[in-house]
C-alpha positions as CSV (number, residue, x, y, z in Angstrom):
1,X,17.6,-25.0,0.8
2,X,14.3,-27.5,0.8
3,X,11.9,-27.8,-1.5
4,X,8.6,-27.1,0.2
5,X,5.1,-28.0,-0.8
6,X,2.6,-25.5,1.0
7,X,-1.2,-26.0,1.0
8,X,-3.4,-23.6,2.4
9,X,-5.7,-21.0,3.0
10,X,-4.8,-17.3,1.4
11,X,-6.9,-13.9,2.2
12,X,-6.9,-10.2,2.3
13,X,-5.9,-9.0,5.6
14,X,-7.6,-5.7,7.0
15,X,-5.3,-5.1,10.3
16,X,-7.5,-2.1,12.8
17,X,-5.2,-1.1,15.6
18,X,-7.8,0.1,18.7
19,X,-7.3,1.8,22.0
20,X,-8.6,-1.8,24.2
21,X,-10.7,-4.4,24.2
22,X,-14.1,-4.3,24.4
23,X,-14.5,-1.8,22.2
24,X,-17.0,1.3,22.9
25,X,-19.7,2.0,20.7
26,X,-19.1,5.4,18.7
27,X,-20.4,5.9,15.1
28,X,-17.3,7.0,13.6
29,X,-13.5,7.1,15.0
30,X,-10.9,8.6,12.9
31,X,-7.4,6.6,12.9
32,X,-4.3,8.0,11.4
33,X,-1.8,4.7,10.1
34,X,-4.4,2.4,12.2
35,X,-5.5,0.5,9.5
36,X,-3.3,-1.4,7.2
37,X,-4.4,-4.0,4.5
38,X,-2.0,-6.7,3.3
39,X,-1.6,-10.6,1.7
40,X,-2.2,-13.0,4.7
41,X,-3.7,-16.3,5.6
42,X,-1.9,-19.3,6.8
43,X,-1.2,-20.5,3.4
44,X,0.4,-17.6,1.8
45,X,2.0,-16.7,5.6
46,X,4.2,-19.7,6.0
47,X,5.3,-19.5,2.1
48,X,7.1,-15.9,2.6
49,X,8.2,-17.1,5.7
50,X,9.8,-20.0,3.9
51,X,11.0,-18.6,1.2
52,X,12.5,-15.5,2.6
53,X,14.4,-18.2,4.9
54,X,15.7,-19.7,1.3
55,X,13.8,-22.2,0.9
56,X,12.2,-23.2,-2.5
57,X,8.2,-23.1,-2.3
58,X,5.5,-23.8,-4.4
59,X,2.1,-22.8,-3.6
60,X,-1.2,-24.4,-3.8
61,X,-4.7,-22.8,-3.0
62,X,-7.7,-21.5,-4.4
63,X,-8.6,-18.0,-4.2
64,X,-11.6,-15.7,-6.4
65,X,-11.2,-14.6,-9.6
66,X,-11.4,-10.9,-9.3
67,X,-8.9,-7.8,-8.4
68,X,-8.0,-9.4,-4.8
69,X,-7.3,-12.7,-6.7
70,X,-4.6,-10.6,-9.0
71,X,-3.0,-8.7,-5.9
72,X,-2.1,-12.1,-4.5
73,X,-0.6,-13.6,-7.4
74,X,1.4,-10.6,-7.9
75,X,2.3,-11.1,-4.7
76,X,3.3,-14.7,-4.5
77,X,5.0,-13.7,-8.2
78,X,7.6,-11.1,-6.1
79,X,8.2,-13.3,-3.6
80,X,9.4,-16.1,-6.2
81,X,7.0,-18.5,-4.5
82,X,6.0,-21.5,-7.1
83,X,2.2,-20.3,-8.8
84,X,1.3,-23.5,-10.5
85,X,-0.7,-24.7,-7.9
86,X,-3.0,-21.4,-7.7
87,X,-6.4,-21.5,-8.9
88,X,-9.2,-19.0,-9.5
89,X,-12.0,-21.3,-8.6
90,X,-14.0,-19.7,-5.4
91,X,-16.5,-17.2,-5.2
92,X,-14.3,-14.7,-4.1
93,X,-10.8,-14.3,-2.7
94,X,-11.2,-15.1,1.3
95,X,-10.8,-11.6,3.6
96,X,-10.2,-11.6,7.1
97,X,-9.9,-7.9,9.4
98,X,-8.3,-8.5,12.5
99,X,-8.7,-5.6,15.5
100,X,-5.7,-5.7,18.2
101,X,-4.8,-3.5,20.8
102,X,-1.6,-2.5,22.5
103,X,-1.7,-5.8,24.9
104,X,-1.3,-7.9,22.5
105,X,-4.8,-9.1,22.6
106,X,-6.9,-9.6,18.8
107,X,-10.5,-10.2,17.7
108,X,-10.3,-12.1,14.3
109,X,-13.0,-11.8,11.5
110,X,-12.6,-14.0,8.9
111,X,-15.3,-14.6,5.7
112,X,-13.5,-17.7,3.9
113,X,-16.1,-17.4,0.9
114,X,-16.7,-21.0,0.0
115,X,-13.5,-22.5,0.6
116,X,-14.6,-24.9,2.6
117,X,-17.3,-26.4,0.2
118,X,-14.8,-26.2,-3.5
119,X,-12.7,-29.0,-4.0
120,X,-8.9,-28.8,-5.2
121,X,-8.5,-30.3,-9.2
122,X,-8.2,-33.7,-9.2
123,X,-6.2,-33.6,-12.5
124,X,-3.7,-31.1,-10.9
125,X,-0.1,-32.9,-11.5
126,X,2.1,-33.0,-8.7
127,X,4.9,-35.7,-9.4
128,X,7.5,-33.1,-8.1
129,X,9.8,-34.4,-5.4
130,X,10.1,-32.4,-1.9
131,X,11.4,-32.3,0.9
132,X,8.5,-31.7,3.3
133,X,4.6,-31.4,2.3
134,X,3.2,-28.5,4.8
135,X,-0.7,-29.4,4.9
136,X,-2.6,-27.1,6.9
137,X,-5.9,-27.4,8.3
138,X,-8.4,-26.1,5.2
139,X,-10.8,-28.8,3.9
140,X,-9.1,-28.8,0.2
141,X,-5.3,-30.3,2.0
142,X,-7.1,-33.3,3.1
143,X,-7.1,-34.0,-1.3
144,X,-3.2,-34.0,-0.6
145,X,-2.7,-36.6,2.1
146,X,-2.5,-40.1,0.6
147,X,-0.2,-38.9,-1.9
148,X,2.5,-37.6,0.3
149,X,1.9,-41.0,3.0
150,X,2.7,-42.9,-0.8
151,X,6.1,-41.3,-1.4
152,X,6.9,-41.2,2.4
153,X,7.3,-37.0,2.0
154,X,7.4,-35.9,6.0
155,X,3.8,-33.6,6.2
156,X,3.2,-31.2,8.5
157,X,0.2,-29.3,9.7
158,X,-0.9,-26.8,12.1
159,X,-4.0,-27.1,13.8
160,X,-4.5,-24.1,15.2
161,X,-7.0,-23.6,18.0
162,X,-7.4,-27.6,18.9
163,X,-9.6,-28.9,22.4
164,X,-10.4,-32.1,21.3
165,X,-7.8,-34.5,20.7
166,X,-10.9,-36.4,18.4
167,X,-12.2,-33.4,16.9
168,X,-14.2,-34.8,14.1
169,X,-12.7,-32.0,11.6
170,X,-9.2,-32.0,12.6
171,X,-8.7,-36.2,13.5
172,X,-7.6,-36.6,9.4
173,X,-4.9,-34.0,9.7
174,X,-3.8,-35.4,13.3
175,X,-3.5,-38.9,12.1
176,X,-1.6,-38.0,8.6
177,X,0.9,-35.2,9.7
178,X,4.7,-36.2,11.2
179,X,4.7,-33.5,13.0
180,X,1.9,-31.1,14.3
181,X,1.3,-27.3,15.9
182,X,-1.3,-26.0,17.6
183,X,-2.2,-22.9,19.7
184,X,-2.6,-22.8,23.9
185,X,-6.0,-20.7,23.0
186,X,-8.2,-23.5,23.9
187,X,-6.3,-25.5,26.9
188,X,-4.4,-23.1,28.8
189,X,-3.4,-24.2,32.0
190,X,-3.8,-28.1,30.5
191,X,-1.3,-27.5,28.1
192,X,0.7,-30.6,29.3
193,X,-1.7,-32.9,30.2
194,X,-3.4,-32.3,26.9
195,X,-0.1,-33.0,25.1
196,X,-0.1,-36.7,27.1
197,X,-3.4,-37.6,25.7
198,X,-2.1,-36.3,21.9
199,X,1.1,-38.4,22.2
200,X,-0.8,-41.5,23.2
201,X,-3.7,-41.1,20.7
202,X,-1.5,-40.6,17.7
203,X,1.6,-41.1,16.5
204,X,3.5,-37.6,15.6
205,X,7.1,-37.7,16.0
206,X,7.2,-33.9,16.8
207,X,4.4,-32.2,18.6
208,X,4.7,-28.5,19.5
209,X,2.3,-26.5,21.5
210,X,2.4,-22.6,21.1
211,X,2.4,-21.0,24.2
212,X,2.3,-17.3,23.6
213,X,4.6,-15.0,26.6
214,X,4.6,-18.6,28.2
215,X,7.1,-20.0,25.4
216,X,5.8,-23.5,23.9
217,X,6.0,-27.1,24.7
218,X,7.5,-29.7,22.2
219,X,8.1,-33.5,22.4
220,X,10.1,-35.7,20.4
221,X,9.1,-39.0,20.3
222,X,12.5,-40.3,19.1
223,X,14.6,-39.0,22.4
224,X,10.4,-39.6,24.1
225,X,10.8,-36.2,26.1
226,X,9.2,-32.9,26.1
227,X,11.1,-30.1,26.7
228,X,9.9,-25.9,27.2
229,X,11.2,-23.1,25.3
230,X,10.2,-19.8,27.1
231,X,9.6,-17.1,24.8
232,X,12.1,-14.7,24.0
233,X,12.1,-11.0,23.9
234,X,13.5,-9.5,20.6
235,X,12.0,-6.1,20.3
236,X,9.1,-4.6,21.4
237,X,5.9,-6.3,20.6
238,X,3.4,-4.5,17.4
239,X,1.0,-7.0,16.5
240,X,1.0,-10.7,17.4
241,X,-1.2,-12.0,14.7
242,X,0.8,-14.7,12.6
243,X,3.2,-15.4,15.4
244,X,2.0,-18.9,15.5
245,X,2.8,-19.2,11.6
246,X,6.1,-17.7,11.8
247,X,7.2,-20.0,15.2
248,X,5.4,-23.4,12.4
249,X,7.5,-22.1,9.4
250,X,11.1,-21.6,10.8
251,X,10.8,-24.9,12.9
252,X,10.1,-26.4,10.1
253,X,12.7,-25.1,8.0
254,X,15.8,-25.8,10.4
255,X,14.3,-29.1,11.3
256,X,14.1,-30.5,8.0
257,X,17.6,-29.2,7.4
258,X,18.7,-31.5,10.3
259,X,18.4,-29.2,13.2
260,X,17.9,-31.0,16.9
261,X,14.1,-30.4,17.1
262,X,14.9,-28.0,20.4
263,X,17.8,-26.3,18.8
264,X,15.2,-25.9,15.4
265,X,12.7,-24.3,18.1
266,X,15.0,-22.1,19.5
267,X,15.5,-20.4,16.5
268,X,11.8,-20.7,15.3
269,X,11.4,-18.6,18.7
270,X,13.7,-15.9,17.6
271,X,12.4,-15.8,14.4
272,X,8.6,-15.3,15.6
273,X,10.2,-12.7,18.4
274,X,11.6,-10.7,15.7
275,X,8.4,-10.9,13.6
276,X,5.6,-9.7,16.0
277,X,7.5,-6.2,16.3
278,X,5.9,-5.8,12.9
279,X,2.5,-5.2,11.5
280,X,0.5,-8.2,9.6
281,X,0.8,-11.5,9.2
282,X,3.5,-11.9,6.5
283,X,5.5,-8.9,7.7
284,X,8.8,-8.8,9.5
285,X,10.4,-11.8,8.6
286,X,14.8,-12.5,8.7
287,X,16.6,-13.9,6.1
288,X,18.1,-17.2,7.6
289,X,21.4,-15.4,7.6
290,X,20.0,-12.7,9.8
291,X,18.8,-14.8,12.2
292,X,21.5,-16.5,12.5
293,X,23.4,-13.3,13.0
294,X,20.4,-12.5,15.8
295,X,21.1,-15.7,17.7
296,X,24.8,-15.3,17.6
297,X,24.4,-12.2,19.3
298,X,22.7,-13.3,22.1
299,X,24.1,-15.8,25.1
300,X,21.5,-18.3,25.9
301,X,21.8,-20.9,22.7
């Protein structure tokens, strides 16, 4: 079991399952179970992943003060994820709604409030020892960074959609983190050649790129390769949104445990396979022991 600082964005999710993309105009259509509302956003996303893999997590993110707020504390509370670090300091507690079809294709809306513009407490007391600082891509994390790079704690952070290697708003998180994610969505078909200019610009020791049905790229700097992990079927396919967070989370967890970063992948792959046959963003993760069980079962690890 690590012990796990997470910082990061939380919301309410609104999930609206629709026939196809682009959707027809029609003032009303009834759905029957086609809309679901539940606890997402990176943040609160890669802590139940965490934690329902075993790991010790403590939470740190600023959400409104008002019922929303209260449904996600609750929710952090019964998932025995660490609530010191939560505050009630923003407008109102973030809200995304996310449309997807049977393809696997999604539309995201998200309203972050003022996230962006609110600072985290600089009094906030952190002196807690972990194993791995998870840092992702919200303005408030960047507070975090020279802290962690003090104590030499290993910081990770995903940067989502990325097409610039010196994007002006992610360059802080690329130059901090030990080991980076980031989604296909905006380089597909460059996906290698765009992970050549990363490893020469910076100085990760893990990079992954998330590849969707095409698997995902990863290069370790210590053995200086990069290897592919195809993606791996594990049931049939619900809702892909927060694939990307589960595929982050579980690497994470088996490679700060002292998994071989491919092996760590391998099951981060299973684990993310396994999750999108669910509904919402923080739904359908495995206990580590399950996944374990899952991979034993099959005849290609």
């Amino acid at each position: 079991m690590s012990n796990i600082f997470v910082s990061g964005l939380v919301n309410i999710e609104t999930n609206l399952k629709i026939s196809n993309f682009p959707i027809n105009y029609s003032p009303i259509e009834y759905l029957f179970n086609g809309i679901s509302s539940t606890v997402s956003g990176v943040g609160y996303n890669v802590s139940k992943a965490f934690a329902t893999l075993g790991d010790e997590v403590h939470m740190h993110t600023l959400i409104g003060d008002d019922p929303f707020g209260k449904i996600i504390v609750d929710e952090f509370v019964k998932n025995q994820i660490g609530i010191e670090g939560v505050y009630h300091f923003l407008d109102g507690t973030p809200q995304s709604v996310i449309a997807y079809d049977d393809n696997g294709n999604r539309k995201i809306f998200c309203d972050l409030k003022n996230i962006q513009e609110v600072s985290y407490p600089a009094a906030f007391a952190y002196d807690m020892k972990y194993d791995l600082a998870v840092l992702t891509n919200v303005n408030f994390s960047r507070e975090f960074f020279s802290k962690f790079r003090l104590s030499k704690t290993p910081i990770a952070t995903d940067c989502h959609v990325l097409k610039d290697i010196n994007s002006e708003y992610d360059k802080e998180f690329l130059e901090n983190a030990n080991i980076i994610f980031l989604s296909n969505e905006a380089i597909k078909g460059n996906e290698e050649s765009f992970l050549r200019e990363l490893i020469k610009a910076y100085e990760q020791e893990i990079i992954v790129i998330a590849m969707g049905s095409q698997g995902s790229l990863l290069y370790d700097r210590l053995a200086d390769n990069i290897y592919h992990q195809e993606a791996i079927t594990v049931r049939p396919i619900v809702n892909t949104v927060g694939a990307g967070d589960a595929l982050f989370s579980a690497f994470l967890h088996f490679y700060i445990a002292g998994y071989e970063p491919i092996d760590a992948l391998k099951l981060a792959t299973y684990f993310a396979g396994y999750k999108i046959g669910d509904n919402g963003g923080a739904e359908g993760f495995l206990k580590e022991h399950e996944l374990l069980s899952l991979r034993s079962s099959k005849t290609d690890f």
